[in-house]
N, C-alpha and C positions, 0 to 999 in steps of 0.2 A: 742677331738681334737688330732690332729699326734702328735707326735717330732717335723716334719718336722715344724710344726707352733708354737711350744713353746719355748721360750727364757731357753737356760742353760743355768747355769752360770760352768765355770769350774775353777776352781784355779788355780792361777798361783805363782810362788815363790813369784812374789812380796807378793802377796793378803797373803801366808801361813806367811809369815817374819813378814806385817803387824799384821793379828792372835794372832801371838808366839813375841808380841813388840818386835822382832829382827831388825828392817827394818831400813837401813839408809835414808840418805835423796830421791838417787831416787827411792828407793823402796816404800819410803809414798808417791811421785809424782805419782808415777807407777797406785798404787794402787787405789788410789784419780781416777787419770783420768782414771780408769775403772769405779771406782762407778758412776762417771758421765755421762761415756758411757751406761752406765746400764740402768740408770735414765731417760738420752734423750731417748733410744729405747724405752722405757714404757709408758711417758708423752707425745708423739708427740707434745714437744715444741717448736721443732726443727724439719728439714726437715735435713734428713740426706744427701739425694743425690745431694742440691744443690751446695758444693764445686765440684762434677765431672759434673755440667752442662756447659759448655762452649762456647756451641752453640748457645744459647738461649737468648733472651733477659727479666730477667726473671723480671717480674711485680709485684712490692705488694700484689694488689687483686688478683693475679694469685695464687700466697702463700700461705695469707690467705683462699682461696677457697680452696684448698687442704688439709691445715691444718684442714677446717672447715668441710671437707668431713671425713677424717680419725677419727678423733678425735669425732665429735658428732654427725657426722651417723651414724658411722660405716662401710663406703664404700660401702653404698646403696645409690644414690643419682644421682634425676634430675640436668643436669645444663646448664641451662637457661641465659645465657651472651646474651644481646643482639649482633648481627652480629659484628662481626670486632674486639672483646675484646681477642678472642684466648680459647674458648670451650675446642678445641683438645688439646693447649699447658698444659690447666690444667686437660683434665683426665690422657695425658702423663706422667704429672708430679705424678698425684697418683700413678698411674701403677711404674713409676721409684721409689719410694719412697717406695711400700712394695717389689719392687724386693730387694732393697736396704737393707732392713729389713729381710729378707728374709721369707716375709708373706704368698709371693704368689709363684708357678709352672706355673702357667699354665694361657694362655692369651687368651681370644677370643674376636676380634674386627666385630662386623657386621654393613657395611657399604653397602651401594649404589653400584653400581657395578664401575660405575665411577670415585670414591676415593678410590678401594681398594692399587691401586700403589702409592697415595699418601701420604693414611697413611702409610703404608709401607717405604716409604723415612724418613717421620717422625721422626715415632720412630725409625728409623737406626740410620738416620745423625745427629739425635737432641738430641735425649736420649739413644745410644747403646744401643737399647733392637732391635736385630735383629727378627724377621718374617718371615715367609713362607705365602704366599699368596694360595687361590684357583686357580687363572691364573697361577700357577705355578705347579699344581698336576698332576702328571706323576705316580701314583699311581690307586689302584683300593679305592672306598670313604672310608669304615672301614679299610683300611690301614693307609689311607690320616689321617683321626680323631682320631684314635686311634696311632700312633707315635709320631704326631708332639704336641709341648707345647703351642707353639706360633701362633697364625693361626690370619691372617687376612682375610675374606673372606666376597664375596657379600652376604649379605642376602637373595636375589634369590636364589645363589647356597644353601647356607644352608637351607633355605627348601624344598628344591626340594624332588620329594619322592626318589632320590637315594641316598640323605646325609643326611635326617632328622632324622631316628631313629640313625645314629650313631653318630654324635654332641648330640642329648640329653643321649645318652647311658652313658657316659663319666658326671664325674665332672671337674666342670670347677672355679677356683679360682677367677680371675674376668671377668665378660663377658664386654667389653662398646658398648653399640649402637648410632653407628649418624644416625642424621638425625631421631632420634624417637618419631616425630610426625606421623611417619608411623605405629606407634601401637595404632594408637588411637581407631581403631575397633576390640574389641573384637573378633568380627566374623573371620576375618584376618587369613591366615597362617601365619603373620608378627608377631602377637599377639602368637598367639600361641605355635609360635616357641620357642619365648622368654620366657615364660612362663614355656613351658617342658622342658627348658635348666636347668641342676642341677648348679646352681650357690653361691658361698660364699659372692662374692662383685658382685655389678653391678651398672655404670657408664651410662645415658643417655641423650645425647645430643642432646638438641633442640632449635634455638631463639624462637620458636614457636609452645609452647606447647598446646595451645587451637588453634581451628585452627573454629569447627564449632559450639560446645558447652560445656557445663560442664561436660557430659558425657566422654567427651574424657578426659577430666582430672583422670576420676576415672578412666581409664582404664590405662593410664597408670601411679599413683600411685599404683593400686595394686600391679603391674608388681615389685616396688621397695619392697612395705612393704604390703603384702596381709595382708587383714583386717581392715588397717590404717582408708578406711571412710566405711569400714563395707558392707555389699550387696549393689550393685547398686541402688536398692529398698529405701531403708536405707537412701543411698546420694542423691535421687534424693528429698525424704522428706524434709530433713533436710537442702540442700543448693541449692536446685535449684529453683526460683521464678517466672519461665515464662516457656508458653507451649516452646518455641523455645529452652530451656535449655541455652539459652545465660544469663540471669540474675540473678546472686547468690543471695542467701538468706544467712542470717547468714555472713554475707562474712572476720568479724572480727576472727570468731570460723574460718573459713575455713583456712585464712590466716595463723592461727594460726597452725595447722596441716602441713601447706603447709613447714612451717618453717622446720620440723624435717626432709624433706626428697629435697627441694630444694634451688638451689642458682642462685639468678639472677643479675648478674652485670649490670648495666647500663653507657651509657659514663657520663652522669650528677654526678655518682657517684663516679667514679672512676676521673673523671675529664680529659676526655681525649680528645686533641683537635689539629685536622689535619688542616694542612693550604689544599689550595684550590688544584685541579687539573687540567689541562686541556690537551683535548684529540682533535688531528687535523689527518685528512685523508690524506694523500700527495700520490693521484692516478700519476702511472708514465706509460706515453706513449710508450710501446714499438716500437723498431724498429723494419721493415718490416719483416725483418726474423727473429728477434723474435716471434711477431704475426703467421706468419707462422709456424712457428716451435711447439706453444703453443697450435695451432688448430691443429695442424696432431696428437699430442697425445691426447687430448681430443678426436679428430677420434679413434684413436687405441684403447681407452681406452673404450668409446663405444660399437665397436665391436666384444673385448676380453672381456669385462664387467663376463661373467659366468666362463671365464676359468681361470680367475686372483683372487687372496682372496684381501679381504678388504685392508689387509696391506700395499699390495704390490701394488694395483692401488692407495691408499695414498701417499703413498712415492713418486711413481714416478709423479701423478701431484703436488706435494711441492715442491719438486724436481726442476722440470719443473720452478717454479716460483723465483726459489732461484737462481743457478748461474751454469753457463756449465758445467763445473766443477764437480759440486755434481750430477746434472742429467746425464752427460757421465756415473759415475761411477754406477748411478742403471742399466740405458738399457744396459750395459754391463754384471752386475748381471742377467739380466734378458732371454739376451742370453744362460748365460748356461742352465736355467731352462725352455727358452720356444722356439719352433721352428718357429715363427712368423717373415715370410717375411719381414713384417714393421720396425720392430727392426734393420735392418741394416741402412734402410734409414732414421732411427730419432737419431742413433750412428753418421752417417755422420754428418748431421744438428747441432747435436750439437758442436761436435767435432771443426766443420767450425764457430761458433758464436764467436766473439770478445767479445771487452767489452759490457756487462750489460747495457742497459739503468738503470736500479733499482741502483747498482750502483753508475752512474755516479753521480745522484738523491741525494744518500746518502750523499755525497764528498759534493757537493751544498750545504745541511743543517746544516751537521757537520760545512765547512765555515762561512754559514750565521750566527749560531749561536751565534759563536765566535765573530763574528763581532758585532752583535748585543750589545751582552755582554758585553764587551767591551767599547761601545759606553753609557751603559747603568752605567757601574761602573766609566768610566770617572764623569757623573754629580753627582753622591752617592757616597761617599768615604768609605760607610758602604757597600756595596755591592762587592763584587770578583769579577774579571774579569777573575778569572779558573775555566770559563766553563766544568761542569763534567757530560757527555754524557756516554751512555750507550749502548750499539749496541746488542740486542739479537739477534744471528743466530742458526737456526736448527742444521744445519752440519757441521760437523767438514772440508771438503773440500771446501767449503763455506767462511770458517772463513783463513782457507791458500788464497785463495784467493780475499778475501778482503783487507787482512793484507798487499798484496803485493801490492794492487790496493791504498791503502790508503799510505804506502810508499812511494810509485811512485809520488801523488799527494802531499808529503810534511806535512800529517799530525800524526803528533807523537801519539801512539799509544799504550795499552798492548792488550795481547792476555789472556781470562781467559779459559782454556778448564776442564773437569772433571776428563780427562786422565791424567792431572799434578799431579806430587808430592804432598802436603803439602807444601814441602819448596817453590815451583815453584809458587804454588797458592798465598800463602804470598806474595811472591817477587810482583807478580802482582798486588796484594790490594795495595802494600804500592806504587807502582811504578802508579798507578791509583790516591793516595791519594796526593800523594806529586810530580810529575814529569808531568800526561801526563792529558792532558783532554778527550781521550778516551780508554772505554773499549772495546773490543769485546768479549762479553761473549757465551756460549751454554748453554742449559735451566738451570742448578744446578745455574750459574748466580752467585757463591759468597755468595750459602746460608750459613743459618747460622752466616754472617759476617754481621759486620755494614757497609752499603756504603749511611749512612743517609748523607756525605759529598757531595752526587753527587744529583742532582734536574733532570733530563734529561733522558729523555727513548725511545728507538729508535727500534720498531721490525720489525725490519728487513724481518724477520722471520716471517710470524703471525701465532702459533698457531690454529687449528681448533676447540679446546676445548678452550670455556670462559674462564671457572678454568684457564687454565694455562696462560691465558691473565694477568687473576688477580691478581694470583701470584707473574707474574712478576713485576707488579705494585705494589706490595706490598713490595717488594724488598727498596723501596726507600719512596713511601706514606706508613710510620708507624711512631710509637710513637717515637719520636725524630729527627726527622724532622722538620727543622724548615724552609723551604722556597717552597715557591710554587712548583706543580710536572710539567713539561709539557712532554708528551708523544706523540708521531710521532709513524704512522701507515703506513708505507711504503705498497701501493698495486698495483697490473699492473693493469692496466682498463679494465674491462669486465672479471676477470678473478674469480675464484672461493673466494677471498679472496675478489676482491673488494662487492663480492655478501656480504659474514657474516661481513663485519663490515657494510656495507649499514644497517641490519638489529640490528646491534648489539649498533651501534652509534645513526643511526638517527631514530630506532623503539624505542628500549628502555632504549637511553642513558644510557648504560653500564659505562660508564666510570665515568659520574657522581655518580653514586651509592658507598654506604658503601663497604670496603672490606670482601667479605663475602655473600653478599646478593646476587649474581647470582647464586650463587647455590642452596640457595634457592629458586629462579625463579624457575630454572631449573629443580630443585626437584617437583615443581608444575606441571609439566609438564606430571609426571606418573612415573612409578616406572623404564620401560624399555626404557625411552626416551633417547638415548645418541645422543646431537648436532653431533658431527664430523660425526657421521656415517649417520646423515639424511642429512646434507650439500649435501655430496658426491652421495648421492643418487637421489639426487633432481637434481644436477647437471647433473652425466650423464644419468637421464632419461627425461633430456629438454634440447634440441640443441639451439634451435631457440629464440631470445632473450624476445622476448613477453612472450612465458612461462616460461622461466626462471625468470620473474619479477613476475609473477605471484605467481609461486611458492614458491618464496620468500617471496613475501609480506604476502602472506598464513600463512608462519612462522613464519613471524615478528608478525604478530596480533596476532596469538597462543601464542607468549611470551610476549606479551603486556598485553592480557588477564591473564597469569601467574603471570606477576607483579602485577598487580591490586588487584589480590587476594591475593598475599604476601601482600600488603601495608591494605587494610580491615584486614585482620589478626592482622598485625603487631597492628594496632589501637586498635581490640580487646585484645588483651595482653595488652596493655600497660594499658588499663582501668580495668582488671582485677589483674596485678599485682604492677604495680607501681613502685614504688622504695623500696618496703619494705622486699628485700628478699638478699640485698648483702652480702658481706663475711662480 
């Protein structure tokens, strides 16, 4: 073992005084509370880095799972929370915990391609353990892997054959995989990779570790503890009882094994219990030349489709659906970059739109809400009548613009942006908590912070990625929470956003689901599937409203079938492990 990973001790005057019985009073205090310091670094009886967590809302079981990783794995260890208990918050919290110590260098997270930027926010905003991403390598790859300590990266990219011998070239102190039901085949380069990675700890996360048989289980314990159930051969002897590999044999011995390298929290167990949700479409009718305006760039968009990258034809139809304002400001952008005729006549169009029908929309519900509420704490004297709404918006030109539209209309308001201060952010939570009943927030939203005071969710905005649906719904449906969530989906009709919640609400009631589990859907889906970029695809390669319903519905089913298979999964776990693996 280094230096780098052994505890010295070095003496200090107090410690020598104590020695040499010279020590007065604070020099035996002194020296006491090093020896204790000494003690908790040794006995992980104690989690050191939890007084500099602050962000975080930190949970018993979350604790004890960590403690129970460190201290009697060893930092080898499945973990198996079912959905919505917080997997990420507790391998974060390992990873903080031996930086803390200063156990570990060096980080490698492989993730999905899709959460590589979220874990990334993560660990920033939650646990100051800053990252460098794959999407961010501006290097050549053995530069990439061999500088950097921190690396969060997709799994695709790291096995690709231009980064895989130099990731496993390198030692790596702790690796975490999500999402590692995707090492369930040995055959895999997914497997494989993980496997030739030199690793000291390693972290993996999955609600759903058996997914088609017992095989897969061995496949990915060896990954933690090579040899634990011995040759595949071996296991298949000794705990497998049906030709389909779904019914264990031995299942007491198995369990028993299973203990040393997993932890499965359950809500039964941890006792956790979310009041209800509920999620309403509020389609808004554009005015004439809106509509007009929304079809000429759909046109445009069309037929620049090749000359425009993914990004920038996103933006500009969100854009399009959010407010004049923020659309003026990309086809403006877009002027310097492209010589297309079009671009003046959709600067004008916009430039000439008044108020927003969306909107006007919004002003209407924030009202009614209030009223309602009101009417509703009149007959309940247990219930508040400070309705606390939530306004998620894209862009920051968007949110100036609302702010002034929402003024003008006489409803008292804060603005939450990401570009504020600290002190400005504050000022906003408290002036949210105590002063106004609405917020307007941009996607960061107040993480990190408690706004369980507020029941109300309004996106304005809607995201193209589920995840970030979710997210922001979890903002407010999480543990302490105590009053129903209701959530508003503001979408224009016929427009790209009214298409993914049609499919996301009424195919596979999203909204009613645990937090957490559409990603797992979504992960069922295949390894390269990312929703927002097949949305946009579907769209502008079907004008005409028949196939656009087609196309749709296409997808809805493809995720319908996705869920169904998570939920037969999820059945098989739960009769395979039960309750019997928590912290």
């Amino acid at each position: 073992m280094s230096d780098f990973y052994s505890f010295k001790f070095i003496e200090s005057s107090a410690s020598i005084a104590f020695k040499n019985h010279q020590q007065g009073e604070l020099e035996h205090y002194e020296a006491r509370n090093a020896l204790f310091q000494l003690k908790t670094l040794a006995d992980y009886d104690q989690l050191v880095c939890l007084p500099a967590l602050n962000h975080i809302d930190k949970h018993w079981y979350q604790i004890e799972t960590a403690r129970k990783v460190i201290k009697q794995f060893g930092g080898r260890a499945m973990l198996s929370d079912e959905v919505g208990l917080g997997k990420t918050i507790e391998a974060a919290l390992i990873c903080k915990e031996y930086f803390a110590r200063g156990q570990i260098k060096s980080l490698l997270v492989l993730t999905p391609a899709t959460l590589v930027s979220q874990w990334q926010m993560e660990l920033d905003q939650k646990f100051a353990i800053p990252t460098i991403t794959t999407d961010e390598r501006d290097s050549d790859p053995e530069e990439f892997w061999h500088l950097n300590d921190r690396i969060v990266a997709s799994i695709n990219t790291a096995k690709h054959k231009s980064h895989f011998q130099y990731v496993t070239a390198r030692d790596w102190d702790l690796v975490i995989v999500d999402e590692a039901h995707h090492l369930k085949n040995r055959r895999t380069l997914n497997w494989k990779l993980v496997d030739a990675i030199k690793k000291r700890f390693i972290l993996m996360l999955t609600a759903t570790p058996v997914q088609n048989n017992l095989v897969e289980l061995f496949n990915l314990l060896t990954l933690l503890k090579p040899g634990l159930l011995n040759t595949e051969a071996q296991f298949k002897k000794e705990y497998v009882g049906s030709k389909n590999g779904r019914v264990p044999k031995n299942p007491a011995k198995l369990r028993q094994l299973m203990r040393e390298v997993m932890v499965r929290n359950t809500r039964s167990i941890v006792d956790v219990k979310l009041p209800k949700r509920f999620a309403s479409t509020i389609t808004v009718q554009p005015q004439a030349k809106e509509l007009e305006l929304y079809e000429a760039i759909n046109q445009y968009l069309r037929q620049q489709n090749r000359s425009i990258d993914k990004l920038t034809r996103n933006n500009l139809l969100m854009r399009a659906g959010s407010s004049p304002i923020a659309l003026t400001e990309t086809i403006k952008g877009l002027q310097k970059r492209f010589d297309h005729d079009e671009l003046a006549f959709l600067l004008k169009r916009a430039k000439g739109m008044g108020e927003f029908e969306k909107a006007k929309q919004l002003v209407d519900l924030l009202k009614k809400s209030t009223q309602q509420r009101s009417g509703i704490s009149a007959g309940n004297p247990r219930i508040s009548s400070a309705q606390k709404t939530l306004v998620f918006i894209n862009y920051s030109a968007t949110m100036t613009y609302l702010s002034k539209y929402l003024e003008k209309q006489g409803i008292a308001h804060t603005c939450f942006r990401g570009s504020m201060t600290l002190k400005a952010k504050d000022a906003a939570i408290e002036d949210f908590r105590e002063s106004v009943s609405v917020m307007l927030a941009s996607e960061t939203g107040g993480e990190g912070r408690n706004l369980q005071f507020a029941n109300t969710i309004v996106n304005y905005d809607l995201p193209w990625n589920p995840m970030k649906i979710e997210q922001r719904i979890g903002r407010l449906h999480r543990i302490g929470q105590t009053q129903d969530v209701f959530i508003f989906n503001l979408a224009i009709a016929n427009s790209i956003e009214a298409y993914i919640l049609k499919i996301l609400h009424d195919k596979i009631n999203m909204f009613e689901l645990v937090v957490g589990e559409i990603e797992t859907i979504l992960g069922n889906m295949g390894d390269e599937f990312d929703f927002s970029e097949t949305v946009i695809d579907l769209w502008l390669a079907n004008e005409k409203p028949n196939q656009l319903n087609t196309a749709f519905g296409d997808l809805g089913q493809q995720l319908l079938d996705a869920k169904q298979s998570y939920q037969e999964i999820q059945e098989f776990d739960e009769q395979l492990f039960g309750d019997e693996f928590e912290a």
